[in-house]
N, C-alpha and C positions, 0 to 999 in steps of 0.2 A: 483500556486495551482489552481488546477479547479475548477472551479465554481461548485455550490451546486445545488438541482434537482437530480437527480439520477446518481449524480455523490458522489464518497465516497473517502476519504482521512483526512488525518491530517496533519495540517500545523505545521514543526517543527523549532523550535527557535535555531539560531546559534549565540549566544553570539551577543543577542540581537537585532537580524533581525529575521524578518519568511522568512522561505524559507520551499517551496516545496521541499518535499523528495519523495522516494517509501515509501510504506511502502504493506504489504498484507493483507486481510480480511477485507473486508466492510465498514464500516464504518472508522476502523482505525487498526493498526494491533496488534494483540494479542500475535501475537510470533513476533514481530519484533527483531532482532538481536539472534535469536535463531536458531544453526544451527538444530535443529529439523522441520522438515515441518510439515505442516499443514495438517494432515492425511484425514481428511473428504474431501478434496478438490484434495489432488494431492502428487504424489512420487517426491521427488526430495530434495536437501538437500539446495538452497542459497533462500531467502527472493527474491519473485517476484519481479523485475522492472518494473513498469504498470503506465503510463499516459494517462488512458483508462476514458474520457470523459464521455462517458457513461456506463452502470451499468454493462458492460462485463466482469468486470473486480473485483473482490472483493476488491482490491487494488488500488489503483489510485496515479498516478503523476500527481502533478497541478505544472503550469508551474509559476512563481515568475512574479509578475507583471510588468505591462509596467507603463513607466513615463507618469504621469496623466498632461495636459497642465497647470494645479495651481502650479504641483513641478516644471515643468521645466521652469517656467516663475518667482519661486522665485532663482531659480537657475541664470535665469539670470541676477535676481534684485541684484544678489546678496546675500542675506536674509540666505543661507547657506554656511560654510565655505567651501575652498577652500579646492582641493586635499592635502594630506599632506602625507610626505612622509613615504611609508610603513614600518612598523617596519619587521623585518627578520622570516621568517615561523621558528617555530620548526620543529626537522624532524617529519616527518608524519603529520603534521598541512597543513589543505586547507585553503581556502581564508577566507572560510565561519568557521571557528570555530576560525580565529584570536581573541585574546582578545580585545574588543573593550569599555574601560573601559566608556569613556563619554554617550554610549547609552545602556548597558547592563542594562539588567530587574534587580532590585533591590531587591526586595521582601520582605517580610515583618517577622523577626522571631518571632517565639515561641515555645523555649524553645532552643530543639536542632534543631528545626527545622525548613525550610526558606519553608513559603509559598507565591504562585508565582501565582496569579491570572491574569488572561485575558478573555479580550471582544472584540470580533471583528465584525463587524455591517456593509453593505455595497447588493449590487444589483449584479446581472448577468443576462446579456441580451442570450438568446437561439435561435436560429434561427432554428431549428428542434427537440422540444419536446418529440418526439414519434419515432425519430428515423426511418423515414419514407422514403423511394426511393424518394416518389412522392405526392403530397397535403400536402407538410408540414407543420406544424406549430410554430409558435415562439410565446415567450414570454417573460418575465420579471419576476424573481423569489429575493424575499425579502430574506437574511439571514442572520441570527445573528446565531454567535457561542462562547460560554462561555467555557472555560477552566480555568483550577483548576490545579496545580502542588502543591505535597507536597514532602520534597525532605529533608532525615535527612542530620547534618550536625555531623557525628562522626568519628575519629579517625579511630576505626577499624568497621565492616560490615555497613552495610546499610539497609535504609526501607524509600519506595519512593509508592506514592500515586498517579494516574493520572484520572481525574475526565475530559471527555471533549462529548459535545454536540455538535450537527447543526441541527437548525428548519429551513425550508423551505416554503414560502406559494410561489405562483403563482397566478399571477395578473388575467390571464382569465382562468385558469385549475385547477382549485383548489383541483380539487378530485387528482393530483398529488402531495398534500403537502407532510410533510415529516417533523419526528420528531427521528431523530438518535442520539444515544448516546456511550458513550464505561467507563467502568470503567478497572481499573489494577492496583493492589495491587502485588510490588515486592518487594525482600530482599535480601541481600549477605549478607553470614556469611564467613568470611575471618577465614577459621581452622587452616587455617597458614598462612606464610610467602606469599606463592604463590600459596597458595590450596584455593579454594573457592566451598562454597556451595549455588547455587543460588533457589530460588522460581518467579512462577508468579500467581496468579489468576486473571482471568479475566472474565468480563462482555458487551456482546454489545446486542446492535438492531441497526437491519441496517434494508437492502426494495432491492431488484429485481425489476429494473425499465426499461425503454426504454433502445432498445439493446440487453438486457441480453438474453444469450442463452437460457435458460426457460422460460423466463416467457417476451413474445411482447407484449407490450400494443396494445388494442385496441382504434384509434383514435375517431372511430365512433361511438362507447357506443352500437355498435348492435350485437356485438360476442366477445369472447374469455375476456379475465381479463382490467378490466379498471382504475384499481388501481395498485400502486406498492403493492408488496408483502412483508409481512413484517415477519421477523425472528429472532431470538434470540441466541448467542454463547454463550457458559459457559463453563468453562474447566479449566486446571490448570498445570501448566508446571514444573520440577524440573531439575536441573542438576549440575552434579559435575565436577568442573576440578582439575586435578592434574599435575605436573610438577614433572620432574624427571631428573634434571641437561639440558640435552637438548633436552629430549623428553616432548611432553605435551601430554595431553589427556583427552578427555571430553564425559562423557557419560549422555545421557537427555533423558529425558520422559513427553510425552504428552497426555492428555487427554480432550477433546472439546464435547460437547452436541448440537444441532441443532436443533431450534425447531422452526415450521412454522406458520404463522398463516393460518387461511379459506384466499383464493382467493376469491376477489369481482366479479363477474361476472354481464355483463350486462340486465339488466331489474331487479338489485337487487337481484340476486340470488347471492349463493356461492359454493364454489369449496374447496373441502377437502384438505389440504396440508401435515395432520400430515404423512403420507404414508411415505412423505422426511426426519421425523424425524430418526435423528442417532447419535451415538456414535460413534466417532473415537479415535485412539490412535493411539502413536506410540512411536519407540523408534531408538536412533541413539548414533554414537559412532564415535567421528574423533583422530586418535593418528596421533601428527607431531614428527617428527624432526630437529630440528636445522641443517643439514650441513655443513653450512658456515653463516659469519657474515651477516644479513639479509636477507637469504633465510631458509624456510621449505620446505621440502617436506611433503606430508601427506597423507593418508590411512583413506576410512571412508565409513561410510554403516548405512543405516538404514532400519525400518522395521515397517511397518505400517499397519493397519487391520483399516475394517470399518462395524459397524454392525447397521442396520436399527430398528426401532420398529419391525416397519412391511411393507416394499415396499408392498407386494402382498393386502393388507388391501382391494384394489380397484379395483382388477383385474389384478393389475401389477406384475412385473419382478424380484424375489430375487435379490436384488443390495450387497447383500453381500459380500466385498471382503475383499483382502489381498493381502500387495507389498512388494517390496523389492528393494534397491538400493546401489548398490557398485560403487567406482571412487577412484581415486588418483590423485592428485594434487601438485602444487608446490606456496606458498606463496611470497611475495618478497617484500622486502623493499629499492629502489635502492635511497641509497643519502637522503631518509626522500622525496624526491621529485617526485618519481615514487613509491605509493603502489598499491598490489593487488593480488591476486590469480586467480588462475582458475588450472577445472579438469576435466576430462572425464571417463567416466563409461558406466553402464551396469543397466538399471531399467527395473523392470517386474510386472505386474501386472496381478491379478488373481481373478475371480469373481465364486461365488457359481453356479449360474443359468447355463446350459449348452446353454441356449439363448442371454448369455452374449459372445463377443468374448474375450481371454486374449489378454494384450497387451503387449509386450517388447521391446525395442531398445534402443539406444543410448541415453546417461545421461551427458548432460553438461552443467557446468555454471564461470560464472567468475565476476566480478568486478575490474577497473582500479578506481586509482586516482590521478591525476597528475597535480603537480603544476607548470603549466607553466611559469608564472612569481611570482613575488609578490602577484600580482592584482587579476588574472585569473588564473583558477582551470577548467579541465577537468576532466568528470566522466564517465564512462562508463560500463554498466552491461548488462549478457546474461545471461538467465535460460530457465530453459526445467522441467515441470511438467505435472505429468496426473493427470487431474481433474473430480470430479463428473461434471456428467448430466443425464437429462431424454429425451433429443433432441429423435425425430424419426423423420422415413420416412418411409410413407407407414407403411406396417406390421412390420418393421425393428426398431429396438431401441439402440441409441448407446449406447456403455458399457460407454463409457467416454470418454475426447477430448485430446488431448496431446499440452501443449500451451509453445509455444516457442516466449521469448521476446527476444529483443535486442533495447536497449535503450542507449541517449547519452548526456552528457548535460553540457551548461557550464556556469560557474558563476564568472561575475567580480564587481570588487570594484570601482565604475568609481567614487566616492565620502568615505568619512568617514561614511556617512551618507547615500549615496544611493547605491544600487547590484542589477546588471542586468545579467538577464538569458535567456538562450534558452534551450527547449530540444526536443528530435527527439525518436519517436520509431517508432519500427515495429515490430506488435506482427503477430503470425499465431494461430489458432483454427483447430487442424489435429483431426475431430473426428472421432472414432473408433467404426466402425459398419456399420454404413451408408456411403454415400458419398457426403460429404460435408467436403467442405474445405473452412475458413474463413480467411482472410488482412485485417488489420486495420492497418492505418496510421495514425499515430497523431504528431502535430506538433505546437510547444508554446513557447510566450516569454514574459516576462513580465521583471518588476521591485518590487524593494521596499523602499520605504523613510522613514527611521528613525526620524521623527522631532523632537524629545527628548527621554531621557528613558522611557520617558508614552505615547506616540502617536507615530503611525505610519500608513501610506498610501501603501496600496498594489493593483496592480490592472495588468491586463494583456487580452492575446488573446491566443486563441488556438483554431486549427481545425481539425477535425478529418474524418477520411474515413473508408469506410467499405467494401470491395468486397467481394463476396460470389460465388461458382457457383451453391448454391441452396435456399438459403437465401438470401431476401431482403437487398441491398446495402442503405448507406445512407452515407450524406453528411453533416457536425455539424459546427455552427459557433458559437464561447461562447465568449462574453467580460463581465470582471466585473469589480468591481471598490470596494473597501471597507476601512473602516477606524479601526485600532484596538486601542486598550489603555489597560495598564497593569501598575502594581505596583510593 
């Protein structure tokens, strides 16, 4: 998981380990697992892969901590048990979602339902703050994050609650604190047998901080914005699936609110933001078919529109638009031990303003997971989205950036008790209008130690790079260390 500072993710629980996931949108994600995308942000139909460091990224992978010298000097005292030997995956079961009954989070019921509270409490050291080529600066950033799972425990549908925070202070940058949160309130109504009818509403605040395409901090306090920016998502997600012997099919709809606060600008002044405020939607539809014993093929297209208060409020550019995206795909499940899909397609995007350019091309994404042994679990995922911006250059203003990841990551069991990971991306930023083209490399390994079902030690390393050929390159070095405790 990456460290906190204008870095945004949520740390997700694998039968009683944290580990680092993707997930997309800010602080944490709102459609996670939902093949609808995220309208206001980008066309495309799989959940971004992002271990984007810093704030480039709405979504972020933190990488799973590295062994802290107190674990691995009880390790050698002995003090925790010894390897034992693995019990046999289910098919489709990774390493990380083994049943791990001696350290799974327990929780606490009431009624029908099991609540799952967490605190995790710990430092990250920053070696470039501001995201800066040159005069960098570092720090040391304090953070505590409280989390709240509420989670029915019924026969048939469901209704699941997720309540989760990260406060941030910095030891000498203070004006970069940082106070994010995210709520999600979801349900499944099972209408039958294999039909289901899903909801989500959702809540966050999150901040645009060093990095982020919009909005560069200034280091100096003598121009442009010197605070992260801060915003707000609201929206609400619905979708139905249906099964029809061996055909399936799912159709969802999205709607998300964004709303900005005033930019701090330096000598105390501010800068209007609501111009950014908008309403996205969208809607999308994937019908598979079964073929053969663990493969589908599948057929899927969505469609998505974006409308602003008012872009022009300021002077600015109708950002008004409207997308579209078709692909076909093949799913596969070989042996329980190799899953995953991927597809390729055709996305187009289309803007009101005649100063806007359209954009279209090629649409692909995929995800692998694959159980290499027992122990060890490979992951791997690619996407391609066009996303909002206000980037310019000169007179020029890009319509919006087309962000293609490719991420890879592995996680083993080297104890009952302890899981080590690494993971690897390389995202690009193709924006459209201007010319600029962005690489970011990011690269992370850490650990995690289970000391019982209420304590656990997480901590790691990750670095990240940035080349541009118009924009400022930078260079990030992040270690942290933290401790959680849960019931």
């Amino acid at each position: 998981m990456l460290p906190a500072g204008h870095r945004c993710g949520q740390m997700h629980r694998h039968r009683g380990f944290t580990v680092a996931l993707v997930s997309r949108c800010g602080l944490t994600c709102d459609t996670a697992g939902s093949r609808l995308p995220d309208a206001a942000d980008r066309t495309g139909f799989m959940p971004i892969a992002v271990i984007s460091m810093k704030k480039t990224a709405p979504l972020s992978i933190r990488a799973l901590a590295a062994a802290t010298t107190g674990v691995a000097g009880a390790l050698a005292a002995g003090l925790v048990a010894a390897p034992v030997a693995a019990q046999d995956l289910l098919r489709g079961e990774t390493v990380l979602e083994r049943p791990r009954p001696e350290v799974e989070q327990l929780g606490m019921r009431a009624g029908s339902f099991l609540v799952m509270p967490r605190l995790e409490a710990g430092a990250t050291y920053d070696s470039n703050v501001f995201a800066t080529e040159r005069n960098t600066r570092d720090d040391i950033i304090a953070v505590i994050r409280p989390e709240l799972d509420v989670r029915s425990n019924w026969n048939r549908h469901a209704l699941n609650l997720s309540a989760y925070g990260e406060l941030g202070r910095y030891r000498d940058h203070s004006r970069l604190n940082y106070d994010d949160y995210r709520l999600v309130l979801d349900g499944r109504a099972d209408v039958w047998r294999e039909n289901t009818l899903e909801g989500r509403l959702f809540h966050r605040r999150s901040h645009e901080g060093a990095g982020d395409v919009d909005t560069q901090l200034d280091p100096t306090l003598t121009v442009g914005v010197v605070e992260p920016v801060v915003y707000r998502v609201s929206g609400g997600e619905l979708a139905y699936t249906q099964h029809f012997n061996r055909v399936r099919a799912r159709l969802s709809g999205l709607a998300s609110y964004y709303d900005y606060d005033d930019a701090k600008l330096a000598g105390g002044r501010t800068s209007p933001e609501d111009d950014r405020n908008r309403w996205s939607y969208g809607t999308a539809l994937r019908v598979g078919y079964s073929f053969s014993e663990g493969y589908e093929g599948f057929v899927q297209g969505a469609y998505t529109w974006t409308r602003y208060d008012d872009s022009t409020k300021y002077g600015g550019i109708d950002r008004d638009s409207k997308g579209y995206d078709i692909g076909a795909g093949v799913a596969a499940d070989l042996t329980g031990l190799i899953t995953g899909e991927a597809f390729v397609g055709y996305l187009r995007r289309e803007f009101d303003s005649a100063a806007l350019g359209d954009v279209d091309g090629l649409a692909f994404g995929g995800r692998l997971n694959w159980a290499v042994t027992e122990l060890t679990a490979v992951t791997g995922t690619v996407s391609r989205h066009v996303r909002e911006t206000r980037a310019a250059q000169g007179a020029r203003s890009a319509s919006s950036y087309t962000r293609t990841v490719y991420a890879l990551g592995v996680d083993h069991e080297l104890l009952r008790t302890v899981m080590l990971n690494g993971r690897l991306q390389y995202r690009t930023d193709d924006f459209n209008g201007i010319d600029r083209f962005d690489e970011v490399y990011t690269a992370g390994v850490g650990a995690t130690y289970q000391v019982n079902r209420y304590l656990y030690v997480t901590g790691g390393y990750t670095f990240e790079t940035r080349e541009s050929d118009t924009a400022a390159g930078y260079d990030d070095n992040l270690f942290f260390l933290r401790l959680g405790a849960q019931l």
